[in-house]
N, CA, C and O atoms as CSV, one atom per row, in Angstrom:
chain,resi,resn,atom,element,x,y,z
A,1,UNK,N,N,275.202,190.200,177.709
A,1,UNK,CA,C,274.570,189.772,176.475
A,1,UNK,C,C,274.025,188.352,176.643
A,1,UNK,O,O,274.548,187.425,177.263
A,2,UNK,N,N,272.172,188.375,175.558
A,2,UNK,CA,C,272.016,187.021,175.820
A,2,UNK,C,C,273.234,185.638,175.520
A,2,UNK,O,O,274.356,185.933,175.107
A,3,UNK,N,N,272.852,184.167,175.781
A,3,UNK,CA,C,273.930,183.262,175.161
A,3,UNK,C,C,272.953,183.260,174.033
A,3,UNK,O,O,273.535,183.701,173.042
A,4,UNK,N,N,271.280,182.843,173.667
A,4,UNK,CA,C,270.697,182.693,172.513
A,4,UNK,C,C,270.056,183.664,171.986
A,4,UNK,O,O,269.346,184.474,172.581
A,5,UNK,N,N,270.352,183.598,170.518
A,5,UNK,CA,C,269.519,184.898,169.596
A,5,UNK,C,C,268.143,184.164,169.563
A,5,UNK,O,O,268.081,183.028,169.092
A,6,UNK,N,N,267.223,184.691,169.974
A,6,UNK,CA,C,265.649,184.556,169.494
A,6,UNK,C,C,265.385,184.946,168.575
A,6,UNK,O,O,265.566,186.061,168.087
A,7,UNK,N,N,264.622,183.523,167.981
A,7,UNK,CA,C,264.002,184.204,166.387
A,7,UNK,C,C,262.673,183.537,166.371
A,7,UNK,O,O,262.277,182.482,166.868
A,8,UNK,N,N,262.128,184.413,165.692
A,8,UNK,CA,C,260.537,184.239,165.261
A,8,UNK,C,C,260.301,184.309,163.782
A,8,UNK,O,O,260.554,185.214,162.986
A,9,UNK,N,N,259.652,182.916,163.578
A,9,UNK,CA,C,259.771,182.455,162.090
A,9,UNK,C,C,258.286,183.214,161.423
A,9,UNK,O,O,257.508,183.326,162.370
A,10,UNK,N,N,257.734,183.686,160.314
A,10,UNK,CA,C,256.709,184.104,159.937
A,10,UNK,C,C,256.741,183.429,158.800
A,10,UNK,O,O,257.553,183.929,158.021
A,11,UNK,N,N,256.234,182.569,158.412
A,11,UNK,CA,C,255.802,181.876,156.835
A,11,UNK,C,C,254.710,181.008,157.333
A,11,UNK,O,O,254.570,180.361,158.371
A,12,UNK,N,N,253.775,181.239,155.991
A,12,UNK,CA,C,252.289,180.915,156.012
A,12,UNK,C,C,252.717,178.652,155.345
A,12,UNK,O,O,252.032,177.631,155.418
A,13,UNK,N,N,253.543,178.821,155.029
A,13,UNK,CA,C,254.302,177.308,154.932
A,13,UNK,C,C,254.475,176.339,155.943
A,13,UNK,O,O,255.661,176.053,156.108
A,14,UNK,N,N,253.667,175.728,156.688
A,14,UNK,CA,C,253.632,175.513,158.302
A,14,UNK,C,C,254.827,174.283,158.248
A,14,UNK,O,O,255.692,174.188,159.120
A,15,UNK,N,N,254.698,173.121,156.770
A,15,UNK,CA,C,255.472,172.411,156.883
A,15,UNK,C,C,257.711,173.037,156.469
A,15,UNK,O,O,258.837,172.656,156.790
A,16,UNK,N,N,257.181,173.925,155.778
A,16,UNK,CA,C,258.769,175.272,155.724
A,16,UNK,C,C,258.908,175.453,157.061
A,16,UNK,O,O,259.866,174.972,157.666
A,17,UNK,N,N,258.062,176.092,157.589
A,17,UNK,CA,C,258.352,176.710,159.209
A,17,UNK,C,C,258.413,175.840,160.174
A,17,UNK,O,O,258.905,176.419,161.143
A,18,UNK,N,N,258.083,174.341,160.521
A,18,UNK,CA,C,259.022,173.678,161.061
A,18,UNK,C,C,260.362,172.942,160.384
A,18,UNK,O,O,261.443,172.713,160.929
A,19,UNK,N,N,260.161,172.801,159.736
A,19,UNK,CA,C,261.788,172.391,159.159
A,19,UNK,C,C,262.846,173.678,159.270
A,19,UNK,O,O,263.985,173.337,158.953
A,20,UNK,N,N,262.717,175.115,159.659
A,20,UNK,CA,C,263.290,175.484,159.059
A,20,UNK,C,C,263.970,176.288,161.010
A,20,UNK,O,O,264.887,177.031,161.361
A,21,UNK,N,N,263.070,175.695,161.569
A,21,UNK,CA,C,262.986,175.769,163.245
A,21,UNK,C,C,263.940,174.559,163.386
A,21,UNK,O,O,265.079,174.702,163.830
A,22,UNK,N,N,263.374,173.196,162.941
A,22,UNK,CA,C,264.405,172.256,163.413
A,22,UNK,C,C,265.751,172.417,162.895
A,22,UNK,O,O,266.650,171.723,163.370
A,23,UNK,N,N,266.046,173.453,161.755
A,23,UNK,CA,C,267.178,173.742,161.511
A,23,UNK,C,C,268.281,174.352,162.536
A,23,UNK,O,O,269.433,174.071,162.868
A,24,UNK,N,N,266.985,175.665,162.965
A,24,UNK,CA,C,267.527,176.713,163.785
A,24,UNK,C,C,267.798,175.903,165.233
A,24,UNK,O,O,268.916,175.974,165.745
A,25,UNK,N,N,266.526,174.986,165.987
A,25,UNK,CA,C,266.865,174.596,167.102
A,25,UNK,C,C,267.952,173.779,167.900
A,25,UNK,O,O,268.135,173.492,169.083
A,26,UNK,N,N,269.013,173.380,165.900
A,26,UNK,CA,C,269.988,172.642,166.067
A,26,UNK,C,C,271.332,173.171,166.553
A,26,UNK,O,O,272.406,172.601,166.740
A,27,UNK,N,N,270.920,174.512,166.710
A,27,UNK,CA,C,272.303,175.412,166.715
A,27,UNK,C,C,272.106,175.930,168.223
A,27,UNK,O,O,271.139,176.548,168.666
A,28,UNK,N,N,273.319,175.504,168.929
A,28,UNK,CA,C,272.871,176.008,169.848
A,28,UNK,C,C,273.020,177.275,170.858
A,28,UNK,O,O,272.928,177.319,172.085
A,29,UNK,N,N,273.344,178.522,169.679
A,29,UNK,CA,C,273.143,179.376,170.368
A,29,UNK,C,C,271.863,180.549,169.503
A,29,UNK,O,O,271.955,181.753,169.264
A,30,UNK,N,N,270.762,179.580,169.219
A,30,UNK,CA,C,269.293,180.211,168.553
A,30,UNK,C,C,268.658,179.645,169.634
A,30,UNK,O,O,269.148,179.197,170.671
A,31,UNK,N,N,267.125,179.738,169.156
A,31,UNK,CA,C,266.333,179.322,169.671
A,31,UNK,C,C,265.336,179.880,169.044
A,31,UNK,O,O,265.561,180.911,168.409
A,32,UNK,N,N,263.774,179.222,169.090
A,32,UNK,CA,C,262.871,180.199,168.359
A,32,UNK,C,C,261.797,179.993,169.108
A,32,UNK,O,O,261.246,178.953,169.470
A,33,UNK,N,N,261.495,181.467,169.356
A,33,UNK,CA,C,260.054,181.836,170.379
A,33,UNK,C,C,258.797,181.933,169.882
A,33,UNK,O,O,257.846,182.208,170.613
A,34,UNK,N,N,258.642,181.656,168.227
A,34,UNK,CA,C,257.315,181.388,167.545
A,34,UNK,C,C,257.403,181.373,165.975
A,34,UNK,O,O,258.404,181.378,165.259
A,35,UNK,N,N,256.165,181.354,165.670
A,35,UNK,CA,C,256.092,180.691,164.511
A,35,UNK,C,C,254.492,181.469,164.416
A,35,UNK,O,O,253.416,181.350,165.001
A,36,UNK,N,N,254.902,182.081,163.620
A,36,UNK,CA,C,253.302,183.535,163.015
A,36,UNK,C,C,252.757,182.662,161.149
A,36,UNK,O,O,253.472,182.618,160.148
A,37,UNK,N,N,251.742,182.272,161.257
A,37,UNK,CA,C,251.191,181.611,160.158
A,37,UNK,C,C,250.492,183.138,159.016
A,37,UNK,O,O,249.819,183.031,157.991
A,38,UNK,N,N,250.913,184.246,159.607
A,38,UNK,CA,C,249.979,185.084,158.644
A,38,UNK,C,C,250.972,186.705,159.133
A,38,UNK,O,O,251.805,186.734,160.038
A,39,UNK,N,N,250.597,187.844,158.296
A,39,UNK,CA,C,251.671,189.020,158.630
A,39,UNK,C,C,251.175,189.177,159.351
A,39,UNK,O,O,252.015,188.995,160.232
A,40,UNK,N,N,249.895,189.536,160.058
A,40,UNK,CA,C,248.790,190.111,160.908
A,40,UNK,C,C,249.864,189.465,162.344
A,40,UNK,O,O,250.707,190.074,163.003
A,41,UNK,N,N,249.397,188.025,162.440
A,41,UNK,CA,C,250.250,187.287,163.569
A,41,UNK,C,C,251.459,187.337,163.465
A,41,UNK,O,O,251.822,187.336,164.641
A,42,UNK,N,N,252.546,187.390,162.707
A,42,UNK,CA,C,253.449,188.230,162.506
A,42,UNK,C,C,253.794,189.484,163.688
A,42,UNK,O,O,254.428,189.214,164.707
A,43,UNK,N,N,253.361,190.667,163.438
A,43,UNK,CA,C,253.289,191.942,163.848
A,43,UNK,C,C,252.978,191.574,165.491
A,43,UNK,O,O,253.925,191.635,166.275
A,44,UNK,N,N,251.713,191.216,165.953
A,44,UNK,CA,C,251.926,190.904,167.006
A,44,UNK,C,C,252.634,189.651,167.946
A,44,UNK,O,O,252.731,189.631,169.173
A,45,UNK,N,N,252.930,188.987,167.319
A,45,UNK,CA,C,254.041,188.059,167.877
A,45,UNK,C,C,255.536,189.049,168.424
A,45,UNK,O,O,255.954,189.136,169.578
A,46,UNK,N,N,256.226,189.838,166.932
A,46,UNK,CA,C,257.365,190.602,167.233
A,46,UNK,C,C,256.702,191.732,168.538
A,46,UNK,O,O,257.315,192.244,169.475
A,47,UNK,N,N,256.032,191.790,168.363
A,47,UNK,CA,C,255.613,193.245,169.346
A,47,UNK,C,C,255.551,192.636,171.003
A,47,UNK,O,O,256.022,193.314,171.916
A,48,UNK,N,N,254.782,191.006,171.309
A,48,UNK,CA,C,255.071,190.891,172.501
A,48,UNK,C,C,256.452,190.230,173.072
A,48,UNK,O,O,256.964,190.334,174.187
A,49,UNK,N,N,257.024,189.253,171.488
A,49,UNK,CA,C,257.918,188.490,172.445
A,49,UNK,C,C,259.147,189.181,171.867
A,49,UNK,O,O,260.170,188.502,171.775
A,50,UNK,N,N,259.167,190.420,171.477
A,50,UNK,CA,C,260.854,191.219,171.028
A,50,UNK,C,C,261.813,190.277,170.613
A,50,UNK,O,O,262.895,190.234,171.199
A,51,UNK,N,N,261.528,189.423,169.563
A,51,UNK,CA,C,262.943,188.566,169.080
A,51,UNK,C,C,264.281,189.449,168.327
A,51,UNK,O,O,264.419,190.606,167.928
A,52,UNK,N,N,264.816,188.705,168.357
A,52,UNK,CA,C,266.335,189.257,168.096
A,52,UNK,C,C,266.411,189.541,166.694
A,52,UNK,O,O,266.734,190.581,166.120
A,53,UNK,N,N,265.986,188.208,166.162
A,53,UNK,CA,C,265.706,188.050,164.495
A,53,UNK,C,C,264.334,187.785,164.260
A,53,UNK,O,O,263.690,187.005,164.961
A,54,UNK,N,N,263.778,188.524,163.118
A,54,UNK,CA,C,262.864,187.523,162.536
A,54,UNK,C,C,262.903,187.350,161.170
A,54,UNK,O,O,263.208,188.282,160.425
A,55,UNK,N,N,262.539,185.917,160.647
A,55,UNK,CA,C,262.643,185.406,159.364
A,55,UNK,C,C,261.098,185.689,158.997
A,55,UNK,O,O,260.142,185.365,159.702
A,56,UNK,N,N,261.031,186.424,157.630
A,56,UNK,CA,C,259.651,186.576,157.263
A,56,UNK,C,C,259.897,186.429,155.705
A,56,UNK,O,O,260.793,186.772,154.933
A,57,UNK,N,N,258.257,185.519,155.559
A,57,UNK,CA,C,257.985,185.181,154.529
A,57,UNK,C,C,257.624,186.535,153.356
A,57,UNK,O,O,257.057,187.453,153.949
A,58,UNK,N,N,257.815,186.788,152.025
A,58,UNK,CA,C,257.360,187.798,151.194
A,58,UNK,C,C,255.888,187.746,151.514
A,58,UNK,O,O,255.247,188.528,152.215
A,59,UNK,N,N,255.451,186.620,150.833
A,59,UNK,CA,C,253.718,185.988,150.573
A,59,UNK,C,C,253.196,185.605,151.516
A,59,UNK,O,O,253.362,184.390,151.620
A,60,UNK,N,N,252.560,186.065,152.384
A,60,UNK,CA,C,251.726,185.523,153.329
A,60,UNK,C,C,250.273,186.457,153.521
A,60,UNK,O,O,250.117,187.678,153.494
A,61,UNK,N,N,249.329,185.381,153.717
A,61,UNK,CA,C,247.875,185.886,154.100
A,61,UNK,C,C,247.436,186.955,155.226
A,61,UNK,O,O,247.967,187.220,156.304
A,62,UNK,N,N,246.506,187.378,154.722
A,62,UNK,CA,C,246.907,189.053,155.784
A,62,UNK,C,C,247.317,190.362,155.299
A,62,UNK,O,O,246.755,191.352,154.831
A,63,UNK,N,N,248.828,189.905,155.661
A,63,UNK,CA,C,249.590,191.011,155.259
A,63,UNK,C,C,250.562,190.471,154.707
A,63,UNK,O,O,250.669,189.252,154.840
A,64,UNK,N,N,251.465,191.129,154.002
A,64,UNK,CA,C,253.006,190.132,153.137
A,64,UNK,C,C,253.809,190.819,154.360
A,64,UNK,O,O,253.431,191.474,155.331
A,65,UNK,N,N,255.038,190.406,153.918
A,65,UNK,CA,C,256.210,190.473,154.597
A,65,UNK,C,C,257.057,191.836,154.428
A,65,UNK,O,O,258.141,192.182,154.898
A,66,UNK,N,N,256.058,192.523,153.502
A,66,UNK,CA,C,256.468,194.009,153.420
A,66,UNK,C,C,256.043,194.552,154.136
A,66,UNK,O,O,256.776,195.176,154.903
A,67,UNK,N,N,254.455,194.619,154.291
A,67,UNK,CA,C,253.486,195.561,155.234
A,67,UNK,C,C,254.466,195.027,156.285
A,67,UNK,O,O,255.417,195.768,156.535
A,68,UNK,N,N,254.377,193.694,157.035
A,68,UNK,CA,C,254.953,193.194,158.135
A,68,UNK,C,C,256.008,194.388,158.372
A,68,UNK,O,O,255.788,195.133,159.327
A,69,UNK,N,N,257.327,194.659,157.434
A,69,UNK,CA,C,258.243,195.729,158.490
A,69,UNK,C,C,257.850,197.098,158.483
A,69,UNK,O,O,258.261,197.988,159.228
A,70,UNK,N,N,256.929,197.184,157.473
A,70,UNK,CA,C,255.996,198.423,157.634
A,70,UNK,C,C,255.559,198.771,158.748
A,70,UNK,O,O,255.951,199.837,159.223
A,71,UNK,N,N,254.530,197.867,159.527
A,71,UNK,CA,C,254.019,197.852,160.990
A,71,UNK,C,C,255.330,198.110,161.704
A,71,UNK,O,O,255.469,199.067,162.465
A,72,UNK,N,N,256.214,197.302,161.462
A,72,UNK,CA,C,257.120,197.033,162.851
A,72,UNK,C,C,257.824,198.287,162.629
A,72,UNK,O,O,257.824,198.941,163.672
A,73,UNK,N,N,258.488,198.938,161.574
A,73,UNK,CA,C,259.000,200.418,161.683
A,73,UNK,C,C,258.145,201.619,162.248
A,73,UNK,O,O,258.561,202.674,162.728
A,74,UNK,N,N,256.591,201.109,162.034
A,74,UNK,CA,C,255.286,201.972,162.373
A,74,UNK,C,C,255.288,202.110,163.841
A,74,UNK,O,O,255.117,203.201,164.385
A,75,UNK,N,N,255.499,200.907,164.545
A,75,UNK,CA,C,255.494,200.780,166.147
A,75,UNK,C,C,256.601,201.679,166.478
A,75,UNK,O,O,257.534,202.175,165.847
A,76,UNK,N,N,255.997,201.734,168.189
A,76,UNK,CA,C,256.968,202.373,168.668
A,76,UNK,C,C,257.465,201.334,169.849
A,76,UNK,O,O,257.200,201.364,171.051
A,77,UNK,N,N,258.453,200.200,168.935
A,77,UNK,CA,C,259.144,199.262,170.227
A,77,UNK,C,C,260.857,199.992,170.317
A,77,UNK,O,O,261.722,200.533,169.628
A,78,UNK,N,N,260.486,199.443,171.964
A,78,UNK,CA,C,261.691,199.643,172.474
A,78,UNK,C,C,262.913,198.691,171.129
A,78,UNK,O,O,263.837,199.240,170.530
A,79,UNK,N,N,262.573,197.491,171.020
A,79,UNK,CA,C,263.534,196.749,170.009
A,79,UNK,C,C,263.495,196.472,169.043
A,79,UNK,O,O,263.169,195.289,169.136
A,80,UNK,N,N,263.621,196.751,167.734
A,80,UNK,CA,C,262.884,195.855,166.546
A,80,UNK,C,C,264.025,194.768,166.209
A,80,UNK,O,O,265.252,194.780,166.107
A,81,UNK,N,N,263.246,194.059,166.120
A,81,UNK,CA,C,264.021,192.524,165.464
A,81,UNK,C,C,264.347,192.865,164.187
A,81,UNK,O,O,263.617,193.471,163.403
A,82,UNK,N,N,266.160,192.213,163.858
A,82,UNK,CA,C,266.867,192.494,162.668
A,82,UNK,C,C,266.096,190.990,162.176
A,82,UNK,O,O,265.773,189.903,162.656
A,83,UNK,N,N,266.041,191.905,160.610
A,83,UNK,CA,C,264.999,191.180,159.762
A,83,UNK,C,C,265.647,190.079,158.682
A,83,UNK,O,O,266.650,190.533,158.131
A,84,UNK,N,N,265.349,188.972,158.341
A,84,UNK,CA,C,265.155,188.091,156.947
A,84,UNK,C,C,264.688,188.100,156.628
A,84,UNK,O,O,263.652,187.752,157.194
A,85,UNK,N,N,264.601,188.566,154.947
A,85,UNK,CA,C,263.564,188.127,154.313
A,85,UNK,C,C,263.081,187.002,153.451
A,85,UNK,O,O,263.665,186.699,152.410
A,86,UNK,N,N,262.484,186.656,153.695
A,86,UNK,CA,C,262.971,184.628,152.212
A,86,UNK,C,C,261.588,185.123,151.515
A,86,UNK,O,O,260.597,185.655,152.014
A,87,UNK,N,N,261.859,184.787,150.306
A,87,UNK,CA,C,261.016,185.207,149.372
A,87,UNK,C,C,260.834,183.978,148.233
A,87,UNK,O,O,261.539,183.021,148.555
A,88,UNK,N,N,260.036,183.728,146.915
A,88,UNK,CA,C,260.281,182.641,145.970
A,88,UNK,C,C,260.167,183.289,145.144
A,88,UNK,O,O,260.017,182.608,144.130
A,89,UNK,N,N,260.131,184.900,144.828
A,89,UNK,CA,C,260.132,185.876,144.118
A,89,UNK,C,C,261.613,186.686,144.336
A,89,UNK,O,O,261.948,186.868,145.507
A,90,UNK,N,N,262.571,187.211,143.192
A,90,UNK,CA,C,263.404,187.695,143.377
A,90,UNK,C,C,263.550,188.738,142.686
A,90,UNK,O,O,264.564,189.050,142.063
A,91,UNK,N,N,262.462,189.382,142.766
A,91,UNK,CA,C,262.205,190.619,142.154
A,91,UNK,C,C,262.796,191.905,142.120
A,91,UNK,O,O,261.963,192.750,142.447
A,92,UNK,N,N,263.622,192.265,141.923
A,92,UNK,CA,C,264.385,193.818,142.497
A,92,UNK,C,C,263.505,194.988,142.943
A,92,UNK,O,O,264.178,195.816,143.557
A,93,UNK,N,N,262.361,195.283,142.843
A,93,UNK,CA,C,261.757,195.931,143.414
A,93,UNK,C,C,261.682,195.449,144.752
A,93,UNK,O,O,262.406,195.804,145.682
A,94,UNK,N,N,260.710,194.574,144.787
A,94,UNK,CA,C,261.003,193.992,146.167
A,94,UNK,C,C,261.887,193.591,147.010
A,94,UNK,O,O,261.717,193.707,148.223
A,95,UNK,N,N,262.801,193.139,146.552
A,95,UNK,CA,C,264.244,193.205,146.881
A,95,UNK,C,C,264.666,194.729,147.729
A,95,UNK,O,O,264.829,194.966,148.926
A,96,UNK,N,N,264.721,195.311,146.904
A,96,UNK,CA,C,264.908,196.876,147.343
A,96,UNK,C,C,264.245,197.513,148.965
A,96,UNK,O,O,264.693,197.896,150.046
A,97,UNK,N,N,262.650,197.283,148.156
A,97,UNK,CA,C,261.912,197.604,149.454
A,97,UNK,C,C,262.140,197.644,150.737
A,97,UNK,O,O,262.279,198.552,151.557
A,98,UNK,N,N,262.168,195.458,150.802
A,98,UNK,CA,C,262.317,195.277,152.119
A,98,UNK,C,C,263.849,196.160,152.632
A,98,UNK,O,O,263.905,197.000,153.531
A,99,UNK,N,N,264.631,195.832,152.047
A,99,UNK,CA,C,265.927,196.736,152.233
A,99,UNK,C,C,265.613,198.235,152.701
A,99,UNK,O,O,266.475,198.846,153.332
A,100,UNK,N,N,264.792,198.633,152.497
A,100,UNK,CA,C,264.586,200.283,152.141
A,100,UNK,C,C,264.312,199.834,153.516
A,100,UNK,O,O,265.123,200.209,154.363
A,101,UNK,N,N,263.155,198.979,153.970
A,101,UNK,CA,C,262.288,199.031,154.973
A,101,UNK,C,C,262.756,198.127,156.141
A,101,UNK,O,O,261.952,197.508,156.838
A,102,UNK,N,N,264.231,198.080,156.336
A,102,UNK,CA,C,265.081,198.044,157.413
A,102,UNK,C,C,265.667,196.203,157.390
A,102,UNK,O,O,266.297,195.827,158.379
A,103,UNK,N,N,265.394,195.140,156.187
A,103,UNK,CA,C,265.559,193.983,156.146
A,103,UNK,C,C,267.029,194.054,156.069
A,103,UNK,O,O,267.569,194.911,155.370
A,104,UNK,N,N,267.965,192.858,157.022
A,104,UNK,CA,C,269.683,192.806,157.017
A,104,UNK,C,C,269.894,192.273,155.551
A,104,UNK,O,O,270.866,192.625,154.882
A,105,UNK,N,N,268.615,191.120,154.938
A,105,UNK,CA,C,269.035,190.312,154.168
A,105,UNK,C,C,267.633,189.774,153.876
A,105,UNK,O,O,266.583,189.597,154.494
A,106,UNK,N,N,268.159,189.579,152.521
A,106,UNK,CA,C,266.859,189.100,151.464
A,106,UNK,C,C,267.246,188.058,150.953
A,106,UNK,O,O,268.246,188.182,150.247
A,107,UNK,N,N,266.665,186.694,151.082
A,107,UNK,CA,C,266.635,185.440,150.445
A,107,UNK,C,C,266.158,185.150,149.670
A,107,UNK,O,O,264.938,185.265,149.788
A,108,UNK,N,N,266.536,184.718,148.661
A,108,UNK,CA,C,265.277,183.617,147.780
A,108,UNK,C,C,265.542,181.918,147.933
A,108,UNK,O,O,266.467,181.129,148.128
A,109,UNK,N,N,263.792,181.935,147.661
A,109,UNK,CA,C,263.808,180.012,148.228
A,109,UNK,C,C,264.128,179.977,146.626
A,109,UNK,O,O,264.285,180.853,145.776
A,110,UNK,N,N,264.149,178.642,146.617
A,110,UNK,CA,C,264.662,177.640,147.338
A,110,UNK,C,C,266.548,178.236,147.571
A,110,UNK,O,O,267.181,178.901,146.750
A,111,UNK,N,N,267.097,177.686,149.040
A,111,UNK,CA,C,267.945,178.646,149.443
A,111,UNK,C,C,268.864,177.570,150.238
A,111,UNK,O,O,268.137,176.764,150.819
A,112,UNK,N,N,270.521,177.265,150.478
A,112,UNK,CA,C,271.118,176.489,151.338
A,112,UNK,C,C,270.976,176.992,152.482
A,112,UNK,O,O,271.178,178.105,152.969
A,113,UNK,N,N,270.423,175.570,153.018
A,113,UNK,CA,C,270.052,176.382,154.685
A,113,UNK,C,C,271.004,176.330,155.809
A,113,UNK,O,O,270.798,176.714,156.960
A,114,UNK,N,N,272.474,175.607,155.140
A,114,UNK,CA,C,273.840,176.365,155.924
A,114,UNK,C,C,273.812,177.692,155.382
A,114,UNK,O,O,273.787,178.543,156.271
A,115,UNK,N,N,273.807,178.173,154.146
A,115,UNK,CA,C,274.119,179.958,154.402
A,115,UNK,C,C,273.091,180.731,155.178
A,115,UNK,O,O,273.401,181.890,155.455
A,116,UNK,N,N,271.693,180.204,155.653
A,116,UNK,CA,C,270.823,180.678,156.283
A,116,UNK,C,C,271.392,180.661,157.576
A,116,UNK,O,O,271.541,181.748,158.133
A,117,UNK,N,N,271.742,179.609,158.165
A,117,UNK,CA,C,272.314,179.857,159.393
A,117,UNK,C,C,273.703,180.695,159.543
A,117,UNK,O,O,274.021,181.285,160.575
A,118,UNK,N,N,274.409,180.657,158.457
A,118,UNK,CA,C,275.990,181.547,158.348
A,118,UNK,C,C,274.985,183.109,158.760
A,118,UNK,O,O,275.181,183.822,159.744
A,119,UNK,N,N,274.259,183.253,158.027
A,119,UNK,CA,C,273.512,184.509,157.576
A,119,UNK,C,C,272.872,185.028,159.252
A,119,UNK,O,O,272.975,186.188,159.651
A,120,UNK,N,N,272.322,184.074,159.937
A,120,UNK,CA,C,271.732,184.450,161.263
A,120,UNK,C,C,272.701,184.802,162.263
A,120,UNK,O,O,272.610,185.546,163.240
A,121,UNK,N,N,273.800,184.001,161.741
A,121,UNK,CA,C,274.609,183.985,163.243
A,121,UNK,C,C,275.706,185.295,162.837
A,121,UNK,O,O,276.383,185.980,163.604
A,122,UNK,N,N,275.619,185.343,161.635
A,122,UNK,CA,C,276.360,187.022,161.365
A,122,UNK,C,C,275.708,188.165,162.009
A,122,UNK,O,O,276.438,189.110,162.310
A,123,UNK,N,N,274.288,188.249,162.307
A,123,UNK,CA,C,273.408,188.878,162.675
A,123,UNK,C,C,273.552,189.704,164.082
A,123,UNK,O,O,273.261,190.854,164.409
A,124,UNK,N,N,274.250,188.365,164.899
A,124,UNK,CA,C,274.625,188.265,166.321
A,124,UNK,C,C,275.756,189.671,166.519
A,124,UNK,O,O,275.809,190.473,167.452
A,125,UNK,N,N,276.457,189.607,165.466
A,125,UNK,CA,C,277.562,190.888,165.506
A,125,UNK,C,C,277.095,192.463,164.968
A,125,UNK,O,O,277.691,193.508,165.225
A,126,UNK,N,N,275.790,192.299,164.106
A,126,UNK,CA,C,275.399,193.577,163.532
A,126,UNK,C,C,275.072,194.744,164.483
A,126,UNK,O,O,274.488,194.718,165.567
A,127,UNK,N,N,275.694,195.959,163.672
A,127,UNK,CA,C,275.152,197.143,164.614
A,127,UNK,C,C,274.641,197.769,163.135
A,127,UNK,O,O,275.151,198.056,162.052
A,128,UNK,N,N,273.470,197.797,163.694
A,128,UNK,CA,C,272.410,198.978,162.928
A,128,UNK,C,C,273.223,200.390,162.958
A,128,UNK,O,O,273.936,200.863,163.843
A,129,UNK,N,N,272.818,200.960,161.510
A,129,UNK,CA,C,273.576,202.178,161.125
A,129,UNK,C,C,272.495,203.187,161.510
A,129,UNK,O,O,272.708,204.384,161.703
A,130,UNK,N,N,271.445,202.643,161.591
A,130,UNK,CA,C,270.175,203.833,161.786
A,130,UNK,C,C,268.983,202.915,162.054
A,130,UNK,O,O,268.516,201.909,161.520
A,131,UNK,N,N,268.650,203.779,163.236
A,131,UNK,CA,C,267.108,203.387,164.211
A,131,UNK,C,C,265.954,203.496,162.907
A,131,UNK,O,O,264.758,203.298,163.124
């Protein structure tokens, strides 16, 4: 097994998505292999660099963060990255969705970004109940 979980951040928030990297890069058994400004870049980011996790934004240009696990359940990868979702909407529909549509965990901002990291590094132990 790797020592670091790779994660790939997706929020159209460029100044969120580094703060939220220098969070992750503080821990040192993460690391993060990108940073997707839109769902579109999103989708192909997870598809070449197979992260472990990815944190995705609800709202983003393109595509939202729904279509996003839409695609990625659509593909046929060998790995899909266990999902976050951070949202500023806490909508129960949506809520649901991403859930439906394979997310470990659904956030809403504004959010403590120690339980974000409690929340990632729980991740490290998950076994998926279904492909």
């Amino acid at each position: 097994m790797k020592d670091k979980l790779s994660i790939l951040v997706a929020d159209d928030n460029v100044d969120f998505a580094k703060n939220l990297t220098n969070y992750i890069e503080k821990e040192d058994e993460m690391e993060v292999i990108g940073i997707a400004k839109d769902g579109l870049e999103a989708v192909e980011m997870i598809k070449n660099t197979k992260p472990d996790i990815a944190i995705i934004d609800v709202i983003m240009p393109q595509l939202d963060g729904l279509g996003v696990l839409e695609r990625i359940n659509e593909a046929n990868l060998d790995k899909k990255p266990l999902s976050i979702v951070l949202s500023a909407v806490g909508q129960d529909k949506i809520t649901a969705r991403a859930l439906e549509l394979g997310a470990q965990y659904y956030v809403v901002k504004p959010f403590d970004i120690s339980l974000l990291m409690k929340r990632i590094k729980e991740l490290k132990f998950y076994k998926p109940t279904r492909n």
